[in-house]
Each structure stands twice: as C-alpha cells, then as structure tokens.
N, C-alpha and C positions, 0 to 999 in steps of 0.2 A: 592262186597258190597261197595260202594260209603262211603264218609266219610262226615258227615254233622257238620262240626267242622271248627267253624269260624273263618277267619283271625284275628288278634289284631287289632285293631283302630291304622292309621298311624297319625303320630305325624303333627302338623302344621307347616306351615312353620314359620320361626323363625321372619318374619315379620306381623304375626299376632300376636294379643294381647290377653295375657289367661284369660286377664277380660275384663269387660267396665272400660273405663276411666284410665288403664295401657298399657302402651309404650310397645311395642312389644322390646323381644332381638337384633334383628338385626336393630328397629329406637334408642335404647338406645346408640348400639354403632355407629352407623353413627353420631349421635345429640353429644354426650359425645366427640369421637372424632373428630370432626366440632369445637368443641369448645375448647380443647385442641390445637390440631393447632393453633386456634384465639389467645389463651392465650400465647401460645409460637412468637407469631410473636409479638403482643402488646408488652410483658414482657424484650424481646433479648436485643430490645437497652439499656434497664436501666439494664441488665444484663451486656451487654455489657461497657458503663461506669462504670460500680462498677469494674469488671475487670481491667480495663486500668486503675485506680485507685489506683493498685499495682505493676503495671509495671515498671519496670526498663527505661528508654528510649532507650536502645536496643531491648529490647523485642517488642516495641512497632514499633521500625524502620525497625524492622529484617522480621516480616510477622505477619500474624494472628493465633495468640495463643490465647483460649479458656479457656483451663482448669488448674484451676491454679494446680500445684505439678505435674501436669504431662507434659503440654507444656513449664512450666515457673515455676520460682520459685517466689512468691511474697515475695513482699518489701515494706515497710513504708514508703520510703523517702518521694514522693509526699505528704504525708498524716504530714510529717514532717517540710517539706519545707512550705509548705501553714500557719498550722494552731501551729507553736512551732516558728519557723526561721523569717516567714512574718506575723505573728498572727496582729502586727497592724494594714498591709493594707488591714487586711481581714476582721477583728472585725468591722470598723467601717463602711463601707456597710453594712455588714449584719444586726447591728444596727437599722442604718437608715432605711434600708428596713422593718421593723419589724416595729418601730414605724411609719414610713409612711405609710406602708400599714395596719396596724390595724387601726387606727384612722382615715383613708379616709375609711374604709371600714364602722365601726362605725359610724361617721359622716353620711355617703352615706344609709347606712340603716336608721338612724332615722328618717333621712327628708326626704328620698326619700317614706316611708312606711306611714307619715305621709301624705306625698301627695297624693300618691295612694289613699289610705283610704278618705278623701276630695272628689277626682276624682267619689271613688263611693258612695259614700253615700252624697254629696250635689250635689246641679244644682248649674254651674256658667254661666252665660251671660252676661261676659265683653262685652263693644261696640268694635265696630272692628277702629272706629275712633280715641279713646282713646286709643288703642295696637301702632296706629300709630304715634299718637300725642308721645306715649313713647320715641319709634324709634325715631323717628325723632330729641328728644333731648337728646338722649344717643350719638349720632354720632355726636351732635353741643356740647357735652359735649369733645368726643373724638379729638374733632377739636383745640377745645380752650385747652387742655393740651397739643395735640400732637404739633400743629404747632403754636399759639398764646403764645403755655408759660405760661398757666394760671395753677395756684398752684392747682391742682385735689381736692383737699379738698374743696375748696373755687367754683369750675367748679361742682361739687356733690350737692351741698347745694343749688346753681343757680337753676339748672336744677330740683334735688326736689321738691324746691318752685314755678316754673314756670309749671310743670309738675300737681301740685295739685291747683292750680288756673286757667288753664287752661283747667283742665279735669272738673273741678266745674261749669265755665261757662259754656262750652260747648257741654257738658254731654247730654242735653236734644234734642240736634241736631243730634247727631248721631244717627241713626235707625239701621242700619246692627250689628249684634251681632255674637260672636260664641258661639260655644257651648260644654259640655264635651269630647266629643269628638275630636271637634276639638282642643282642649287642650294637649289632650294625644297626638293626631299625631303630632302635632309640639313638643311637650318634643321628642317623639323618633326619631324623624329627625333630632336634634341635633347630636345624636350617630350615623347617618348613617354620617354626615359629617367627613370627615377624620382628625384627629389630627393633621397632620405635615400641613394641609391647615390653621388653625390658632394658630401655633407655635409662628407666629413672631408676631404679635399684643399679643398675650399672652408674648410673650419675652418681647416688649415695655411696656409693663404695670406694667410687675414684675420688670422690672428696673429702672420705676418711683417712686412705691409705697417699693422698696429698698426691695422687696423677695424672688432676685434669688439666690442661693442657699441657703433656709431656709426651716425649714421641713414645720414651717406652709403654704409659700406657694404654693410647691409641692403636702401636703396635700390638699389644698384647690383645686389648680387645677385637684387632680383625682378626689375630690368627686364632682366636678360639671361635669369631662368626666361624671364618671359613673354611675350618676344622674337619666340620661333616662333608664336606665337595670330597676335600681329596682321599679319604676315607673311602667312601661311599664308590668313587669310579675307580684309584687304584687297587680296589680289593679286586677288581674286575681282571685287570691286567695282571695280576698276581699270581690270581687262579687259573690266568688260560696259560700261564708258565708250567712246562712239565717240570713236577717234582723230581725225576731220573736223575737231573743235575744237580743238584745239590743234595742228592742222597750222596752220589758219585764222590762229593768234595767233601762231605761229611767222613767217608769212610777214606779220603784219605789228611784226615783230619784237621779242614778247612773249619775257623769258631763259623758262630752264627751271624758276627759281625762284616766275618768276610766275607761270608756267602751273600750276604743281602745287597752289601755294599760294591764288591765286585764283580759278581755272577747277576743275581737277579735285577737289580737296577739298570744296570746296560742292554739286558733284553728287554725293559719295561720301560726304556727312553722315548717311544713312539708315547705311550701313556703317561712318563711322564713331564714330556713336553707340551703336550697339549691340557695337565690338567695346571701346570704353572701358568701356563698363559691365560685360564678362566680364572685361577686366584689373582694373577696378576691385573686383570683386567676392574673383578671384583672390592678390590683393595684402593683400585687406582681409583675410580667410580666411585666411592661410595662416600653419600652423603649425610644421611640422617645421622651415624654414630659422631661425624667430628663435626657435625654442629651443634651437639652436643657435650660433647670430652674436649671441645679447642675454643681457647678465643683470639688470641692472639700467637702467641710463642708456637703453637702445635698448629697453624690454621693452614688449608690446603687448598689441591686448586677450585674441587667443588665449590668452597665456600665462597672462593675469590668470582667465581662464574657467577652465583647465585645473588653475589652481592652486590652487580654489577644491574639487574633490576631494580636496585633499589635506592638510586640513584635520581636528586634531586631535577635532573636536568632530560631525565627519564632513560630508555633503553639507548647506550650508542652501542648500535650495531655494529660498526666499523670496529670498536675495538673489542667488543666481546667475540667476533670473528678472528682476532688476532691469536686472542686468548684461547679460543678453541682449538686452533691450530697447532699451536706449542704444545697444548693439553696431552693431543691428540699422538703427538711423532713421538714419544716412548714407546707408547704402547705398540705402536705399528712398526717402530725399529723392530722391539724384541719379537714381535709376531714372522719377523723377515727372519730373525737368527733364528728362531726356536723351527719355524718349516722348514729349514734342513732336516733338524732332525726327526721330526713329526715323518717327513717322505721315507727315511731311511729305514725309521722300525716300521713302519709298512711295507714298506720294501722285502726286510727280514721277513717278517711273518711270513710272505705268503712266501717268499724262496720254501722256508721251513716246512711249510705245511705242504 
C-alpha cells in the first residue's frame, strides 16, 4: 500500500528574499560585512594615532603594538609634554587656526552665496573690451608699485579713475559681450590654478600693503582661494530652488535682501551646510599659503605639524599623534552640528519633490 504523504516544502536558499523589497540573509551578510571591512580599513589609521598617542617612545621604537594593557602599557606623557610642559607653543596655533579658519570660512560663504545667487537669478553682459580695459590697468597698476615705486594707494585711485572714464567713453564701441556662464567658468578656473603658482606675487603684495603675518591677511587670502568652491556648487542649489517663491514675496513687496536671506537660504541649508564644511575643512588644511604669509604671530596648526619633522632629535611620533588629534576634533565637532542639517534639507527636498 503506497503512502501518499507529502514531503515538507524545502526551505530557500538563504540568498533569496522572504519578501519583496527585503534583503535576502546571505546579501545582508555579504553587504554588512563589505562594510564592516570598509569601516575598519577607513577607521585603523585614526585608531592607529590615538594609540601611538599613549606610547612610551620605546613602545613606539620597539615594534607594533596595537592593544593597549595587553601589548603596552599606556602613558600620558606625550599628552603631557604637548599640552601642560609646551602648552604655549601649542595654544597659539591652534588659536590662530580657529579664528583663521572660521572667519575665511564666514567671509567665503557670504559673498561667495551672495554671488552665486546673482549668478542665478540675474543676466549679466559685461563687454569683453571693458574685462580687458580692466586687465590691462590692474597690471600698469602692478607695474607702477612693483617697479616705479609708486605708493599703491595713490596707483589704486589712478587706475580706478582711469578705469571709469575709460569704460564710459568707450562702452558703446565694444560689441563682444559675455555671459553668465561665462562668469561662472572663469570664477572656477581660478581654483583649478594651483596656489604655490601665485604665492610669490601674493608674497609681494602682502609685504607692500604690511599683512604678512596678520590674520587679516591670511584670512583674506583663503577667502578669495576658496571663493570659486562656493560659487561654483551653491549656484547649483540656487537653481534647483523654484523661482514661484520669491516672485510670490516680490509681489508682495519682500527687497531682495529679504528674500535671499530668508526665503532662499533656509531652502538651500542642506547646500549650504555641506559646502561650509568643504571650505571649512579647506581653510583648516591648508598649508602652502601660511607658510608663506606667517612666521610667527599668524602661524597655524599645519605649520606647527610640519615643523615637527624637522626636529633635531628626529620624527616623535608620540606627540605629533597628540597634535593630530586636537588638529583633527574641530573639524569633526562641526561636521557632527552641520549633519543635522545637511539630513534635514535632504529630507526637504525630496518631501517637496
């Protein structure tokens, strides 16, 4: 007598998914652990200096040791030596870095979001005769300070006035024009040129007008590097803003100052959160220009890192790992406050859309 008693249903295999639109068990641990790895290879070296940050300088000569209480015994001193023993020559880089980089970054965002903004929402068609007539007496301006000896003050006011009489005549002769665009691509081609290409005319200039090692002029010089960054990406967030609103606030007779300030800004916080944080980052980093504009009074943490090679007793590890780490917790503070709102205007967007 045959038995007509059905097998149980076999199970799936572990790489199918028990629903639509859920991850199967076997892509969850491939994906989870894919990323794992990723996090542990990213994470090692900033594991790796917070270690060596406790390190004896034998520990550190002797081989590589990982785990602290079981390879090595940690110790304070570096953390001792830097910031109790050297605290002066530490404080006052990190200082200057602080307010160097907040206030170029500041700076860099108003006027750079202010131009952006301009860039999309008006038409500019400068003549291209009159961009040249500029050139051409910015460089007979450079001539007459650099090699005549004429007092820049006095070479600025020349050149102004000869600049706006010259463009008033001759305004009506030029035909060739450009256009927003071509606005924008000359701001970002500033930034493709490389800084240490003009260090030294930036060196001459800050040594006539008496700014090299001043914060103001350091500050000045990042915010006009970093000028074309926020230009260049908040024209983006500017444009994907619909114009309806602030036609809306126009007609009920919102200025232009309002509108930008209250209306467009608050929609464009995902953008402009995220492009503070690249100038901030930019500004905080950046080495070639204040090793040249600083020596003292203006000097920052780059330099004090950098300096730190060049040391008679050779590389300590131990405390240039100190130094990294203080370096490092601004930047990573502000990147914690500014991802709130980096999530939020993401968030917005797509509600909106």
């Amino acid at each position: 007598m045959s038995s007509n008693v059905s097998s149980p249903p076999k199970r799936g295999s572990i790489f199918e998914p028990r629903r639509i639109g859920e991850m199967s068990v076997g892509g969850k641990v491939i994906v989870y652990g894919l990323l794992l790895l990723w996090t542990a290879f990213v994470l090692f070296p900033l594991y790796w200096v917070f270690v060596t940050s406790f390190k004896l300088p034998i520990d550190v000569n002797s081989g590589p040791f990982y785990l602290p209480f079981v390879d090595f015994q940690p110790n304070l001193h570096a953390w001792h030596d830097l910031l109790v023993t050297g605290l002066g020559d530490t404080a006052k880089p990190y200082i200057n870095s602080i307010i160097i980089a907040l206030s170029s970054t500041v700076l860099c965002m108003l006027i750079g979001s202010m131009a952006a903004y301009a860039l999309a929402r008006m038409t500019y068609k400068p003549k291209l005769g009159t961009i040249f007539l500029f050139v051409l007496l910015m460089i007979g301006m450079a001539v007459a300070v650099g090699i005549a000896g004429v007092d820049w003050r006095i070479a600025a006011a020349v050149a102004v006035a000869l600049f706006v009489l010259l463009a008033r005549a001759l305004a009506n002769r030029f035909k060739h024009a450009v256009g927003n665009g071509d606005i924008l691509f000359w701001i970002i081609s500033q930034r493709i040129l490389p800084p240490v290409v003009t260090v030294i005319p930036i060196y001459m200039m800050f040594q006539n007008l008496r700014l090299l090692d001043t914060h103001i002029g350091i500050i000045l010089c990042y915010t006009v590097v970093n000028l074309p960054i926020v230009v260049w990406l908040m024209y983006d967030f500017f444009e994907s803003i619909p114009i309806d609103l602030e036609e809306s606030a126009e007609l009920d007779g919102a200025s232009r100052f309002f509108i930008f300030f209250d209306i467009v800004l608050p929609l464009a916080r995902a953008g402009l959160a995220a492009t503070t944080l690249l100038v901030l980052i930019l500004s905080w980093n950046e080495y070639v220009l204040a090793l040249f504009l600083s020596t003292t009074k203006a000097q920052t943490m780059p330099i004090l890192v950098a300096a730190m090679n060049a040391g008679e007793k050779g590389i300590l590890w131990w405390t240039m790992s100190v130094v990294i780490i203080i370096m490092i917790l601004p930047v990573i503070l502000m990147a914690l406050i500014l991802q709130r709102f980096i999530a939020k205007g993401v968030l917005l967007g797509a509600v909106k859309g």
